[in-house]
C-alpha positions as CSV (number, residue, x, y, z in Angstrom):
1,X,0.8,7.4,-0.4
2,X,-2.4,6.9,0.9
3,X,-3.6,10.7,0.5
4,X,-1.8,10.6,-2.8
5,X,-3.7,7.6,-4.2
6,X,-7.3,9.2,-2.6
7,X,-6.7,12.7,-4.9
8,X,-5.9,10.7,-7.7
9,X,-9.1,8.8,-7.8
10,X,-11.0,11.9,-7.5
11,X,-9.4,14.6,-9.0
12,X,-7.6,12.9,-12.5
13,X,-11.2,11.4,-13.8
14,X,-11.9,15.0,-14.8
15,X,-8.6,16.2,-16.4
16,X,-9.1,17.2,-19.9
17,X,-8.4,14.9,-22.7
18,X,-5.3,16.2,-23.9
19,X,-3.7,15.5,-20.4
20,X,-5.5,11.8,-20.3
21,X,-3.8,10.9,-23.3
22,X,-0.3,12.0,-21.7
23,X,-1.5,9.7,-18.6
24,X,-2.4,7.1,-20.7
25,X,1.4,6.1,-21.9
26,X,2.7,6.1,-18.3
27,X,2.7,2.2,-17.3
28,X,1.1,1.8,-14.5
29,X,4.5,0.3,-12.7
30,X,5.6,4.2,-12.8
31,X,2.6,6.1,-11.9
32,X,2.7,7.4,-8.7
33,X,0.9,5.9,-5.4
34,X,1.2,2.0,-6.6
35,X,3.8,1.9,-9.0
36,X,5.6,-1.0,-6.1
37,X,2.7,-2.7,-5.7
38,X,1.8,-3.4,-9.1
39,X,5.5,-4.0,-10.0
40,X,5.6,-6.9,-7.4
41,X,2.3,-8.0,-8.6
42,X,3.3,-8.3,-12.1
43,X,6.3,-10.5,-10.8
44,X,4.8,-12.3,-9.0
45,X,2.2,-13.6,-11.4
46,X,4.6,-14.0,-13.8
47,X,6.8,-16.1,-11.3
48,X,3.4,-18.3,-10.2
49,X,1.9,-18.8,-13.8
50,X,5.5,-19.7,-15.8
51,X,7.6,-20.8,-13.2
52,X,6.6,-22.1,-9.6
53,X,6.2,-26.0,-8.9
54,X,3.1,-26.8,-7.3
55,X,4.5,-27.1,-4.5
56,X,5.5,-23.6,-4.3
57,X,2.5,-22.3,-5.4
58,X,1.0,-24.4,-2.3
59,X,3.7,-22.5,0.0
60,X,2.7,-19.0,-1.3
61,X,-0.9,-19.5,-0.6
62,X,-0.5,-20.8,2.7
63,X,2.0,-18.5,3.6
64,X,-0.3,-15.5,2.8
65,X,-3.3,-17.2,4.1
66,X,-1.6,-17.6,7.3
67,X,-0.3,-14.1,7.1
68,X,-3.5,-12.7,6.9
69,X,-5.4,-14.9,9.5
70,X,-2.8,-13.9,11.9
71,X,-3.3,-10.6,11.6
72,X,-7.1,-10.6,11.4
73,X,-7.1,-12.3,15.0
74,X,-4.8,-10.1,16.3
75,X,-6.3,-6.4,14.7
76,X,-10.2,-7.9,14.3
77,X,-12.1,-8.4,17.3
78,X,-15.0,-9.7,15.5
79,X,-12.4,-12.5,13.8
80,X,-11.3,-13.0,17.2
81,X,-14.3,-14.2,18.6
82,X,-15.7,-15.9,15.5
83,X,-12.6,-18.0,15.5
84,X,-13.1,-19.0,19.1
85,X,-16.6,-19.5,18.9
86,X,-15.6,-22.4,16.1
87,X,-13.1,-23.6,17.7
88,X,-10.0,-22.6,15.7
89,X,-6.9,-21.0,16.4
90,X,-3.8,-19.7,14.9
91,X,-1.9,-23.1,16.0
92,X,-4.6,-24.9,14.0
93,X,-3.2,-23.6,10.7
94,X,0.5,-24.9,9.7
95,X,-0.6,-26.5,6.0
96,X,-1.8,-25.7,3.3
97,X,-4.0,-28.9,3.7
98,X,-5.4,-27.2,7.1
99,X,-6.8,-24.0,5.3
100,X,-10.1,-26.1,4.9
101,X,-10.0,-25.7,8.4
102,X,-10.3,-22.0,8.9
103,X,-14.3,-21.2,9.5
104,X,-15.9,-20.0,6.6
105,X,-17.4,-16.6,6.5
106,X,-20.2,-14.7,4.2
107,X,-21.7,-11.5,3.7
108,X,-24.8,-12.0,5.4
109,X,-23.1,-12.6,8.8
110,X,-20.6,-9.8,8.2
111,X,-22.8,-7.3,7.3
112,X,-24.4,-7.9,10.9
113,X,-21.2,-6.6,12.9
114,X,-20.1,-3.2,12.9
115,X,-17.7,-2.3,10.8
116,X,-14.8,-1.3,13.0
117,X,-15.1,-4.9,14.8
118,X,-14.3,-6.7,11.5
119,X,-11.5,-4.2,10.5
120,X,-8.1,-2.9,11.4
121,X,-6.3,0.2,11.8
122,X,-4.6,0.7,8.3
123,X,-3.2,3.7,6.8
124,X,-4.8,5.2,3.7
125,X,-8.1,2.6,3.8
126,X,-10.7,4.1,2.0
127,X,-14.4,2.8,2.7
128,X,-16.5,0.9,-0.5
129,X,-19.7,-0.2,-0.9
130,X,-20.5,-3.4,-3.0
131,X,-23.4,-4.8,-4.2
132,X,-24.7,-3.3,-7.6
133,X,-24.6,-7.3,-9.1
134,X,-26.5,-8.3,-6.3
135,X,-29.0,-6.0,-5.1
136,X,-27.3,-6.3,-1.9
137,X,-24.9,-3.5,-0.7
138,X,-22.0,-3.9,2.0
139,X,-19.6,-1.9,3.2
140,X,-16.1,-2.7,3.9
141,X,-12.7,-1.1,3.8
142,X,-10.5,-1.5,0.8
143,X,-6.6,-1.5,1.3
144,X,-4.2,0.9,-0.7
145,X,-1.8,-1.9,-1.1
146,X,-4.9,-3.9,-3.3
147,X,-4.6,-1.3,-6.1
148,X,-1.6,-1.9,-7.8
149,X,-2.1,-6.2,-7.5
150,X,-5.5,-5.9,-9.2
151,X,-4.4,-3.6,-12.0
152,X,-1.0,-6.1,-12.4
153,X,-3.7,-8.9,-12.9
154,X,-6.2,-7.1,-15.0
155,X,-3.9,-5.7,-17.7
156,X,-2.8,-9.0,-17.8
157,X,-6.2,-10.6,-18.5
158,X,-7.1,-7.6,-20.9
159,X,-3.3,-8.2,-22.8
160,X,-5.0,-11.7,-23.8
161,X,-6.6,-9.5,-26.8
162,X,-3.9,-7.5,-27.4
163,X,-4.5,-4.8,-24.7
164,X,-1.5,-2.3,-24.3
165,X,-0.5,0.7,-21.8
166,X,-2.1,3.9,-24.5
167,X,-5.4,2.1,-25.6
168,X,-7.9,4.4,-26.0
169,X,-11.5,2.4,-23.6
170,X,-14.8,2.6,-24.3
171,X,-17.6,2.3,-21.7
172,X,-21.4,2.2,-21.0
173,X,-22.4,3.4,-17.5
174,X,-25.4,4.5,-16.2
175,X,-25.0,8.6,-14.3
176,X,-27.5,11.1,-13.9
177,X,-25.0,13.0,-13.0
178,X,-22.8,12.7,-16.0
179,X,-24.0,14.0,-19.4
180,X,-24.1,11.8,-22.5
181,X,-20.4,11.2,-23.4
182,X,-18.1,11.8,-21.1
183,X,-13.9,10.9,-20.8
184,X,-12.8,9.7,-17.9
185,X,-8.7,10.0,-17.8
186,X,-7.9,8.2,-15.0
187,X,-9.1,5.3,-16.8
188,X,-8.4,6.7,-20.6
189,X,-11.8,6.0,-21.4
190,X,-15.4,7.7,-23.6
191,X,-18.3,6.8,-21.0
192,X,-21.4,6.1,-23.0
193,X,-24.2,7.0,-20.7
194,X,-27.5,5.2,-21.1
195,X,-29.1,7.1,-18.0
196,X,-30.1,9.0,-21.5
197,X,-31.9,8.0,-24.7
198,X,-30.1,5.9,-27.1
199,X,-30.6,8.2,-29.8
200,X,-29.1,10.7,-28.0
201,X,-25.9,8.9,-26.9
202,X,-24.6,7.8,-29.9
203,X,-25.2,11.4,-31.5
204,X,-23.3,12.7,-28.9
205,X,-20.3,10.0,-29.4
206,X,-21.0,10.6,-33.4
207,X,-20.2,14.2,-32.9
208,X,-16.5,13.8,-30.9
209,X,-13.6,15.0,-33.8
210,X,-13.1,11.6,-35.4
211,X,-10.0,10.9,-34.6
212,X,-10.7,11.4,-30.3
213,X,-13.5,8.6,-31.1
214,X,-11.3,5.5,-32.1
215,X,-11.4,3.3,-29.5
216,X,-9.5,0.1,-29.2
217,X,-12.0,-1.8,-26.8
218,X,-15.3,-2.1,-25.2
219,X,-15.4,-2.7,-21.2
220,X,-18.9,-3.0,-19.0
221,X,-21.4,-5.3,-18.4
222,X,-22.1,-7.7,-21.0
223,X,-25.7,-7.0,-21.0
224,X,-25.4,-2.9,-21.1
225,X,-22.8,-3.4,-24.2
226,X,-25.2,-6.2,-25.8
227,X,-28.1,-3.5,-25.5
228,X,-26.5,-0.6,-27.0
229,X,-25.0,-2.4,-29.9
230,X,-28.6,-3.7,-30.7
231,X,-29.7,-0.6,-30.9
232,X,-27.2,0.5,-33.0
233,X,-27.0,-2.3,-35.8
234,X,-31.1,-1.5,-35.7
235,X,-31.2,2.3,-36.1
236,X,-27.1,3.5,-36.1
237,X,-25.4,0.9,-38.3
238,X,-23.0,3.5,-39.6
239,X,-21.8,3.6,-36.0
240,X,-21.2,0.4,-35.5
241,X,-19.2,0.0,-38.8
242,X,-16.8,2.9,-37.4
243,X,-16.8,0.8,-34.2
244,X,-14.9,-1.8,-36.5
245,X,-12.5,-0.2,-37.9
246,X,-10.4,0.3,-34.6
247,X,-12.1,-2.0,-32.1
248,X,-9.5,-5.1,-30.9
249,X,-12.2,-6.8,-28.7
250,X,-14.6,-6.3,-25.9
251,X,-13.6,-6.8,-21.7
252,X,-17.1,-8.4,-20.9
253,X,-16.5,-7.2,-16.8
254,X,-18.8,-7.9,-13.8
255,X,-22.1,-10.0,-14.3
256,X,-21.1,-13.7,-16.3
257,X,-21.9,-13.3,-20.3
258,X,-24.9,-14.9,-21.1
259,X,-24.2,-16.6,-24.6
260,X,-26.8,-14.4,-25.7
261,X,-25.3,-11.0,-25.3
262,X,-21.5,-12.3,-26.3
263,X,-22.9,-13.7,-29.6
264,X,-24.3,-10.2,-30.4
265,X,-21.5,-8.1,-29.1
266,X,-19.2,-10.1,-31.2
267,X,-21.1,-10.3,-34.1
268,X,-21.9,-6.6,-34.0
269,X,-18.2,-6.2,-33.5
270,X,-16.8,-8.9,-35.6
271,X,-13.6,-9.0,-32.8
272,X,-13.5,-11.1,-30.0
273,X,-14.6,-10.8,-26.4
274,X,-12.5,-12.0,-23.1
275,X,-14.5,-12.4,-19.6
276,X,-13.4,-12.8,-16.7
277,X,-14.7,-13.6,-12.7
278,X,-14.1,-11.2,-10.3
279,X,-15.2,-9.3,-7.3
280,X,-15.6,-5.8,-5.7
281,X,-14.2,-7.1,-2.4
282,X,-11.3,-8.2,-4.4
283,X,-11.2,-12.0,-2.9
284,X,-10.2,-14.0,-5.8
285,X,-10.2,-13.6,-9.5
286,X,-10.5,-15.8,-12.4
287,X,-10.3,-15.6,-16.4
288,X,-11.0,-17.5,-19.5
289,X,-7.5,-18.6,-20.5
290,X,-8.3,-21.0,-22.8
291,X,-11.9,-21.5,-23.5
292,X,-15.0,-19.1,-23.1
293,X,-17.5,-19.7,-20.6
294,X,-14.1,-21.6,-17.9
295,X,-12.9,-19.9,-15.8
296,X,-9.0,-20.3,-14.3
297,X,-8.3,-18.8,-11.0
298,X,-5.5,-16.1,-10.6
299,X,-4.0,-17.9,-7.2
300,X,-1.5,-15.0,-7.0
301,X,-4.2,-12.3,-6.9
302,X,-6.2,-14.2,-3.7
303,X,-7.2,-17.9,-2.9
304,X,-10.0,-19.6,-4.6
305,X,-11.7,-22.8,-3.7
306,X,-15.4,-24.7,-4.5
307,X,-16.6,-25.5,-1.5
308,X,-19.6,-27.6,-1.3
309,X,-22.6,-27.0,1.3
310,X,-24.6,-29.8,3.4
311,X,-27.1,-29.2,0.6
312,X,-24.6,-30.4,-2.0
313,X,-24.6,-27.2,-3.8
314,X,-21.4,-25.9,-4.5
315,X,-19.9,-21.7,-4.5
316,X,-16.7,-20.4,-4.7
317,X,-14.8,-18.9,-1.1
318,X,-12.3,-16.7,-2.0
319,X,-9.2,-15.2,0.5
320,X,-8.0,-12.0,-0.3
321,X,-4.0,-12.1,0.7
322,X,-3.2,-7.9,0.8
323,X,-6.5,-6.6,2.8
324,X,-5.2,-5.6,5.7
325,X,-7.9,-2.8,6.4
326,X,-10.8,-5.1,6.0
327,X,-10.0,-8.7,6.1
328,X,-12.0,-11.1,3.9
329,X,-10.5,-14.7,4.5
330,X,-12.3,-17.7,3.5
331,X,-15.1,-15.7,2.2
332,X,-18.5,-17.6,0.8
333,X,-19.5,-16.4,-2.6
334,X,-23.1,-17.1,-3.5
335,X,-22.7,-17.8,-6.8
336,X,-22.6,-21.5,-8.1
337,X,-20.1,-23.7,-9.4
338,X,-18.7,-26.4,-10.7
339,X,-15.3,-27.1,-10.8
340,X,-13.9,-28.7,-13.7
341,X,-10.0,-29.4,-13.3
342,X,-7.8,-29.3,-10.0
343,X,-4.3,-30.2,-8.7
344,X,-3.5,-31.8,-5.3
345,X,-6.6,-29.6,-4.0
346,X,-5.7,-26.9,-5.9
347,X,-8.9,-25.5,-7.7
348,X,-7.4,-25.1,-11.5
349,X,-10.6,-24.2,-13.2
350,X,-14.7,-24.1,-13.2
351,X,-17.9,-23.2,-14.9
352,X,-20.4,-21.0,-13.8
353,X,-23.8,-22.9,-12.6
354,X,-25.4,-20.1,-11.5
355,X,-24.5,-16.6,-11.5
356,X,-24.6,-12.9,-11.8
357,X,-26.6,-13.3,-15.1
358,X,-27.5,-9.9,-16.7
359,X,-31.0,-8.5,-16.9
360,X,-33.3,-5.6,-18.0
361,X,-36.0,-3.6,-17.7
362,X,-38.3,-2.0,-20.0
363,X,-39.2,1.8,-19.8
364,X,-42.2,3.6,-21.0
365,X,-40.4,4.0,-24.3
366,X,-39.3,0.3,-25.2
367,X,-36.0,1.0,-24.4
368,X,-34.2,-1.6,-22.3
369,X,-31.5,-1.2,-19.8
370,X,-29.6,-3.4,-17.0
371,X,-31.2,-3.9,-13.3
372,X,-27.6,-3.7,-12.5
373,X,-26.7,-0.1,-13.6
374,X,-30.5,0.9,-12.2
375,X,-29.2,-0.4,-8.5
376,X,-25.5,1.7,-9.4
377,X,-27.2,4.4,-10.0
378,X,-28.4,5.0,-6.1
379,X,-26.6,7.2,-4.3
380,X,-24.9,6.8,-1.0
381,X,-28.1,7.9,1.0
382,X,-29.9,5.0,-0.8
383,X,-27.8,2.6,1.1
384,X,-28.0,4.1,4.1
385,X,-31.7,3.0,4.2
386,X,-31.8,-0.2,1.9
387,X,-29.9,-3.4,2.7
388,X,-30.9,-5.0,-0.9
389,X,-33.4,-3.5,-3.4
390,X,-35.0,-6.2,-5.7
391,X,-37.3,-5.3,-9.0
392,X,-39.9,-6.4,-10.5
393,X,-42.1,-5.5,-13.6
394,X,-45.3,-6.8,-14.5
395,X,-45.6,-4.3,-17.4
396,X,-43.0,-1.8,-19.5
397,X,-42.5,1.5,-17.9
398,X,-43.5,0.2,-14.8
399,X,-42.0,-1.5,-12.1
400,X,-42.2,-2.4,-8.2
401,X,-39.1,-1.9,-5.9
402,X,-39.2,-4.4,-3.0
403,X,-36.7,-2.9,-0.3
404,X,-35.4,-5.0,2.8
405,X,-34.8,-2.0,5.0
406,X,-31.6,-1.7,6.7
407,X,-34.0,0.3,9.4
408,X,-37.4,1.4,9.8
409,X,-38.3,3.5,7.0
410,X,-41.5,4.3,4.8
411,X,-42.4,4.3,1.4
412,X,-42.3,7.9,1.2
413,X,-38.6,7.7,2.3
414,X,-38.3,5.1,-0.1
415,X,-39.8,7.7,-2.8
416,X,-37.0,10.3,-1.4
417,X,-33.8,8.6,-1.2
418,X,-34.2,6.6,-4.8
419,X,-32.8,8.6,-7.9
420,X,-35.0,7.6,-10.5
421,X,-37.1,10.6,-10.7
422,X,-35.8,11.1,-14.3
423,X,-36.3,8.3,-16.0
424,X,-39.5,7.0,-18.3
425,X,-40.5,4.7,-15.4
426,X,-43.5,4.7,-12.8
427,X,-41.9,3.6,-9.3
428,X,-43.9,1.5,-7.1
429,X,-42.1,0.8,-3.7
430,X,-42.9,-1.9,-1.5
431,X,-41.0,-2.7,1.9
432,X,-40.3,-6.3,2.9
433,X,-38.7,-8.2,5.8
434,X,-36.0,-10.3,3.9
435,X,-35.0,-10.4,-0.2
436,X,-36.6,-13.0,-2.1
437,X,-34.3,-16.0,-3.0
438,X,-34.2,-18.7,-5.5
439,X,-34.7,-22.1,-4.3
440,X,-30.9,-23.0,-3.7
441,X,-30.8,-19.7,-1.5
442,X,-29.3,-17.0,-4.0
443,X,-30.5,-13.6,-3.8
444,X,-32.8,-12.3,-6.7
445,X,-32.2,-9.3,-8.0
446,X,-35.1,-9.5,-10.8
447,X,-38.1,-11.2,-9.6
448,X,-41.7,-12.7,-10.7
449,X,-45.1,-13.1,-9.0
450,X,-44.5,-16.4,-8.5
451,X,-40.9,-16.7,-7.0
452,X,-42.8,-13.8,-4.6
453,X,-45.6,-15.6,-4.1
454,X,-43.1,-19.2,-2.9
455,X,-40.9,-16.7,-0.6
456,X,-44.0,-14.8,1.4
């Protein structure tokens, strides 16, 4: 399965459209490599959302919190010893009440041990970076198993505005790689790629045979999505007004939706947007059920709890139940909260206080794009000598890159390994011990002269 799954991911992206479309109206609870998994998945959040007490919600939890913990100490050194060093064992943990109990961890102090140390032996694990929200990669192994439980919960979240199995996507990356419009048929989607000019983009969509061009929804970052439909309604309204006639809604996916960019995407659009809380480790996931802007944790997916801090400031920790190759358990998310509803110390619903808000920067041309597709758009070898990469811009078209080195380097390095020779920017790189943070401790990924000047 696990070699199966691997060729699937990168060899079916570049199939032709004619056999994406074919792909596109096999459910995913037949396609081959996670078909079981996302069948059990599906079951199983049907079975916690509609029918399980709380009680037996409680029992799944700590039954595959347990699960996971036991295997961590016994495949992890690193889990192992972090465990000892805080005093807690596998006899500690026998409630769901005594979860509390298991030591938190967080990226910072993971990303410190080797990787091996803090994983386990686990057929068909593939390794992933994270990081693009943050500015801050780290690497981790994903488990094959994960697939099929996040797709069961996404389609899910996405069937909220009507999504079904066939529905033509529509995307905005960022790939220099990648030429204007591209389809992508693993995920039956037309990439609009702003690595190019705006202009060009939506000529190049324009010019796709009507009928391969309607799209049913929008899915990316609420602030590249926001961007390009400004441009549009300014210099392509036509565009837009074809955009209405098929579009169902927009998936606003991995930075939170500033009010600013959802009013504009869904009054460009006229249809209505869903969002949701997620991450790339796959810990915990969350959705707006009922009302935008709350989010409602997916407890069958992973674990999530608000934890508060001796500082009084309060993030999510999230326990990811089917990692197996990398296990993340009782992990500290950085982003704040504050919870809203909860349930015998079950966490039934929060706001975002302060998050993975979307941001741009300006090129020599006026045209604006998302730090967060700038930091995607490094390559591998980028990583291998950055540990976070932080902007900041003083004027358009120019911009400083302050790199926390993951080893000694120098700014001609730097000048190397970055990909941004392309684009209408002048690149100034700086190199700095540690990231600048805000003043509750969160990681900047856009930065002024004078949080720089508090952090130095």
């Amino acid at each position: 399965m696990s070699s199966l799954v691997g060729m699937i991911k990168r060899r079916v992206p570049k199939f032709p459209r004619f056999v994406g479309d074919a792909l596109a109206k096999i459910p995913y609870s037949y396609r081959p490599g996670f078909a079981l998994s996302y069948r059990a998945a599906s079951a199983r959040r049907r079975w916690f959302d509609e029918t399980a007490t709380l009680r037996e919600k409680k029992d799944y939890i700590f039954q595959s919190t347990r699960r996971v913990v036991a295997h961590a100490i016994k495949n992890a050194p690193f889990y192992r010893r972090y465990y000892a060093e805080h005093g807690f064992s596998l006899d500690d943990l026998r409630t769901f009440d005594d979860i509390v109990r298991i030591p938190i961890v967080t990226k910072e102090t993971l990303r410190d041990v080797p990787l091996e140390e803090r994983s386990c032996r686990r057929r068909g694990r593939t390794e992933t970076y994270t990081g693009g929200s943050t500015g801050e990669p780290f690497k981790f192994y994903s488990d094959p198993a994960q697939i099929g439980v996040e797709w069961a919960h996404m389609h899910y979240v996405w069937s909220r505005l009507g999504y079904r199995f066939g529905d033509l996507l529509l995307s905005v990356c960022f790939d220099p790689e990648e030429p204007p419009v591209f389809y992508d048929a693993l995920r039956h989607s037309i990439s609009l790629n702003v690595f190019y000019p705006r202009d060009r983009v939506v000529e190049a969509f324009l010019a796709l045979p009507k009928r391969r061009r309607r799209v049913s929804f929008f899915r990316g970052y609420p602030s590249a999505i926001a961007e390009l439909l400004d441009y549009c309604e300014r210099h392509a309204p036509h565009a837009t007004a074809e955009l209405r006639e098929t579009l169902q809604g927009s998936f606003l996916a991995s930075e939170y939706p500033f009010p600013a960019h959802r009013r504009l995407i869904e009054g460009a659009t006229r249809k209505p947007t869903i969002s949701w809380y997620g991450l790339s480790e796959r810990v915990l996931l969350a959705y707006e059920r009922t009302r935008p802007f709350v989010y409602e944790p997916m407890h069958s997916y992973g674990y999530c709890e608000a934890v508060e801090n001796a500082s009084g400031f309060t993030t999510l920790v999230g326990t990811s139940y089917f990692n197996f190759a990398s296990p993340l358990i009782r992990y500290r998310v950085d982003d704040g909260v504050v919870p809203l509803a909860s349930e015998d110390g079950l966490l039934l619903s929060f706001e975002i206080s302060e998050g993975r808000l979307g941001d741009y920067i300006v090129d020599k041309k006026g045209d604006r794009f998302s730090i967060t597709h700038l930091n995607l758009s490094c390559r591998e070898e980028t990583w291998e000598v950055a540990r976070c990469v932080q902007v900041e811009q003083r004027e358009a078209g120019k911009i400083v890159l302050w790199v926390t080195p993951r080893r000694e380097t120098s700014i001609e390095e730097l000048r190397r390994v970055f990909a941004f020779d392309n684009l209408p920017l002048d690149c100034e790189y700086r190199i700095v011990e540690r990231p600048f943070v805000s003043q509750r401790g969160k990681t900047l990924l856009k930065i002024n002269s004078a949080e720089r000047g508090s952090d130095k």
